[in-house]
N, C-alpha and C positions, 0 to 999 in steps of 0.2 A: 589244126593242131595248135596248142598253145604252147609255147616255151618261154619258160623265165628262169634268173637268176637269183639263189637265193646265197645268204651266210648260215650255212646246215655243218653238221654229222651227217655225213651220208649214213652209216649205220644207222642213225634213228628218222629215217625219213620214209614217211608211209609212201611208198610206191609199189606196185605189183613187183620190179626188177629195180636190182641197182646193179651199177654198173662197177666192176673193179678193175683198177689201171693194173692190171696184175705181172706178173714176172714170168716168160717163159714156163718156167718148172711146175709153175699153178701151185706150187706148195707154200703160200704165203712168203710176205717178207715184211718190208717199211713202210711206211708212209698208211696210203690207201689201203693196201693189199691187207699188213698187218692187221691194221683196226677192224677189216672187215672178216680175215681168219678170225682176231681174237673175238667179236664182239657176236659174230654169229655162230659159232663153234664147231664143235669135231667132224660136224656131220657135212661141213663144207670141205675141211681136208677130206675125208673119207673118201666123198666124190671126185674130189679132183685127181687123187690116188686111181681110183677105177679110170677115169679117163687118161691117166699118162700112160697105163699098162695096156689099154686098149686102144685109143684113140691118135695119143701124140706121144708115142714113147721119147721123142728125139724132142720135147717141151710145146706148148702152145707158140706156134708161127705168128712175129709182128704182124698185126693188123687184121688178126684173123679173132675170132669170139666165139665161146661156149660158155653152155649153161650148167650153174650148179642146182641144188637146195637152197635156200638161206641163213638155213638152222636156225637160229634163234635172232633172227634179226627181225623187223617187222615186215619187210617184202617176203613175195613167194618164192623168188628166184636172184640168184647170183649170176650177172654176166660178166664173165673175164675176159678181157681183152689185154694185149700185150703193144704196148703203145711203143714207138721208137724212138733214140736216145737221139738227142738233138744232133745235128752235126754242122757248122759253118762250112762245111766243103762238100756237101752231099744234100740233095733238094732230099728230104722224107718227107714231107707235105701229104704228099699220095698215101703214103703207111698209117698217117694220124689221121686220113680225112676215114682208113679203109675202117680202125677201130670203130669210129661212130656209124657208119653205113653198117659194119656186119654186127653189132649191139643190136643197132635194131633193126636187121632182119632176123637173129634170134628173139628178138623179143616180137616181131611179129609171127613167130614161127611157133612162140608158146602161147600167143593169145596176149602179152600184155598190153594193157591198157594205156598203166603211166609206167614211167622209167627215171630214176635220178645219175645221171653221170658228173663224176669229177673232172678236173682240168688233168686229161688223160698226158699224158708226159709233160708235164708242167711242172714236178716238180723235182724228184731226185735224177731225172731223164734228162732233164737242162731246159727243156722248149722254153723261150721267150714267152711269157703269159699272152701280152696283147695278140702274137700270133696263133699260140694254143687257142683262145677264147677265139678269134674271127675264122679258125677252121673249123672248131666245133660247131660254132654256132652258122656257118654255110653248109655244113656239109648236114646240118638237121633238118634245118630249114628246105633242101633242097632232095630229102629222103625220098620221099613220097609214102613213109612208112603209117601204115594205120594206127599206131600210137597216137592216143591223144592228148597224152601230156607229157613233157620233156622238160624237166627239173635240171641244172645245171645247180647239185650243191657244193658249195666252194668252200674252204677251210678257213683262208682269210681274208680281209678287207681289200686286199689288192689285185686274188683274184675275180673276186664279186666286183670292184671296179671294169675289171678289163671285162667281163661278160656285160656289166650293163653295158659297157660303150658299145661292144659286138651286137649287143642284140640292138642296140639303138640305130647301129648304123655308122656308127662315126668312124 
């Protein structure tokens, strides 16, 4: 599997799946979530409305993932995942590492190929970057998922820093 980090819009990143650091409710919000409600359109709330009524009426559980449409985004599929708000007195390590594991065993469960994920609670959620970037990039690294390529698109210079350290090793 290959993984790199890049400085992208996850909304215009050709991958089969991207991944969205989404909010319980799945009915879009900030950050990530927003851009990729507004940017791939109604056909992405639509679904996630059918899945609340059916699937998670009580919201999508941290660390757990489903799949949307993408609607007009250039991937085939939307994965939401509900990353955990950071806490100094509480280890969630386990919760952040559970987003990227169950990403891509939905995305191995649809067949995709490549996948682009964000610095999944990294940003309005508090996680420390340098420690978001070294759990994402262990807990990918160490998947065993049939994806063969794993995009970490980053918003700005500082997360793209802390992912090249993570994926370097440092």
């Amino acid at each position: 599997m290959q993984v790199h980090a890049e400085r992208a819009d996850i909304t215009k990143v050709q991958v089969d799946a991207v991944v969205n650091a989404a909010n319980s409710s799945l009915m879009g919000g900030g950050g990530v979530d927003g851009a990729i409600h507004r940017a791939g359109g109604s056909d992405i709330l639509a679904e996630c409305r059918v899945l609340r009524d059916e699937r998670y009426p009580d919201g999508l559980p941290t660390g757990q993932a489903v799949a949307t449409t993408a609607g007009r985004l250039p991937a085939r599929w939307v994965i939401h995942t509900v990353g955990p708000v950071f806490s100094n007195t509480e280890d969630r390590s386990a919760l952040l590492a559970s987003c990227y594991r169950e990403s891509l065993r939905v995305a191995d469960e649809l067949g995709a190929a490549t996948i682009a994920f964000p610095a999944v609670s990294a940003g309005i959620y508090g996680w420390p970057m340098d420690s978001a970037a070294r759990i994402a990039v262990d807990t990918v690294r160490s998947s065993g998922t049939a994806v063969r390529e794993v995009t970490f698109a980053l918003f700005s210079a500082d997360a793209l820093a802390a992912f090249e350290s993570a994926l370097a090793g440092a």
